[in-house]
Phi, psi and omega in degrees: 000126175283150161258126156263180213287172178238148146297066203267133182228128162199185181230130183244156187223283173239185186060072164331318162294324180285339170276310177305314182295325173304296198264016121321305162296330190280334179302322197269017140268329185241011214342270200237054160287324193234146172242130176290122157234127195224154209217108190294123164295164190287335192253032178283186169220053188228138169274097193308337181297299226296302196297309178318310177281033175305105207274125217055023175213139199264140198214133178246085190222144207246141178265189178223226134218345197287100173296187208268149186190144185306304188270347181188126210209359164301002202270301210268356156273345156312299177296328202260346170265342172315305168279341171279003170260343159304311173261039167065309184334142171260155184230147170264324208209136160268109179231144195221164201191170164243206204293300207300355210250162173219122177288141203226333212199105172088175170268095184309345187237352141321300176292330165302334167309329202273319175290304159108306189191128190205114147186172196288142168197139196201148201267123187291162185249132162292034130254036222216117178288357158224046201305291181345311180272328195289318208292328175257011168309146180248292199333320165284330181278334165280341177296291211281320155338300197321285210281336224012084202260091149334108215293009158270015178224045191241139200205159176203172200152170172313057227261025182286148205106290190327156194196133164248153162276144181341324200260307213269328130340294197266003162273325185302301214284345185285341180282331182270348179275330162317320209230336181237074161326171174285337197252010149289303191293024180212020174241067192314294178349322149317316191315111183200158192276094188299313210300323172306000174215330173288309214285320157328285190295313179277353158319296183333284182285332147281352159303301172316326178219013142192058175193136160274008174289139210269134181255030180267011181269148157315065151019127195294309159325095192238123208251147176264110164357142201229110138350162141266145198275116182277027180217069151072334175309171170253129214316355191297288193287020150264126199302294185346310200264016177286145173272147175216177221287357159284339188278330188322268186321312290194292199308296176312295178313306183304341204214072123330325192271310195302141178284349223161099095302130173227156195248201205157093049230114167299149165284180178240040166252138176315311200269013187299101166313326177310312158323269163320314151336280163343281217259006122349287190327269184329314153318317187280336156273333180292325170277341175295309179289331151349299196265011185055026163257005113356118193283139168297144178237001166241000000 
């Protein structure tokens, strides 16, 4: 059965070996159906030359001037959809994710194919730590002027994972580049993880009034609750808050039906059993289907 291609867009800042290992994993999942296109922050310490020659995956990545930032790091999905629209290459689908994430499960672009358009979405809460900034963003607020997008028609979530069709992607990211100059992102006081609120709300509303594709799948990701660190560490590097290898299984168990999952927050130590598991699996299903002992999985 033919697929057409996927588009992976995300964003990296360091540790260069912590990039290689994602998409080493995303690879023995999708192989050479999707191309990464990633986009290096400027105060990062990975050399974008470095990523390119990466040997069998095909990878596109690129600097900025937009940098690395606790809250919102969409500046360099911005910059990633620019270029991907500059290079002509055809896409069927657009899926964007960050550094932290693993595929655990399945074949990504059989799934995105199958689905079409998956992401999260749920009527935001004021008690949501950034209800505030997003509702006084005037970036957002001209977006929603723009579009005449109603506060009952505002929506918010996670969107790691999350996946569209082409067409409908490079209309999203052309409204938001349109409304969020570079000198929003170098303004913290600003600052919010926007994509958890433009990108629901403006999909939400052009599915709506000109595009038919059904959106009630989900975005593929599944992120695990991040602790707050009491002695200053970063919540990243507290074991607790690392996926290990019960939730993998406990993850599996719970979602039998999903074709493709993947988790967040991985550790960032090289050597993570968990890590190494995830894309074991995945090898390891992959020779199955090779030898045809493999089970259908949609």
């Amino acid at each position: 059965m033919s697929h057409k291609n996927v588009a992976i867009l995300s964003c990296v800042s360091f540790n260069i070996n912590f990039v290689k290992r994602q998409l080493t994993n995303y690879f023995a999942s999708h192989g050479e159906k999707a191309k990464h296109f990633l986009h290096v922050a400027s105060d990062g310490d990975i050399n974008p030359a470095e990523l390119a020659l990466l040997p069998d995956m095909l990878v596109d990545a690129s600097s900025s001037p937009f940098k690395t930032s606790e809250l919102c790091n969409f500046g360099g999905q911005i910059a990633n959809s620019k270029r991907l629209r500059s290079s002509q290459e055809e896409f069927g689908y657009v899926y964007i994710h960050t550094d932290a994430d693993l595929i655990i499960k399945g074949n990504l672009v059989e799934h995105v194919n199958k689905h079409q358009c998956g992401f999260l979405k749920h009527k935001p809460s004021t008690a949501w730590p950034h209800y505030d900034r997003m509702m006084q963003d005037p970036c957002f607020a001209e977006i929603r002027k723009y579009l005449d997008i109603s506060d009952d028609e505002i929506y918010s979530g996670r969107q790691e994972g999350s996946y569209f069709p082409a067409a409908l992607w490079f209309e999203m990211s052309t409204i938001i580049e349109k409304f969020y100059p570079k000198a929003f992102f170098e303004e913290p006081k600003l600052l919010w993880p926007i994509e958890e609120g433009i990108v629901p709300t403006i999909a939400s509303k052009l599915l709506e009034s000109s595009y038919t594709y059904d959106s009630s799948a989900n975005n593929i990701v599944v992120t695990k609750p991040l602790k707050p660190s009491t002695d200053k560490r970063n919540p990243r590097d507290l074991s607790e808050n690392c996926v290990n290898i019960a939730d993998i299984e406990k993850t599996l168990k719970d979602k039998p039906n999903e074709t493709c999952i993947a988790m967040k927050w991985f550790s960032r130590k090289l050597d993570d059993p968990a890590a190494i598991e995830a894309t074991n699996n995945l090898k390891a299903l992959d020779q199955k289907v090779i030898n045809g002992e493999a089970e259908c999985l949609s």
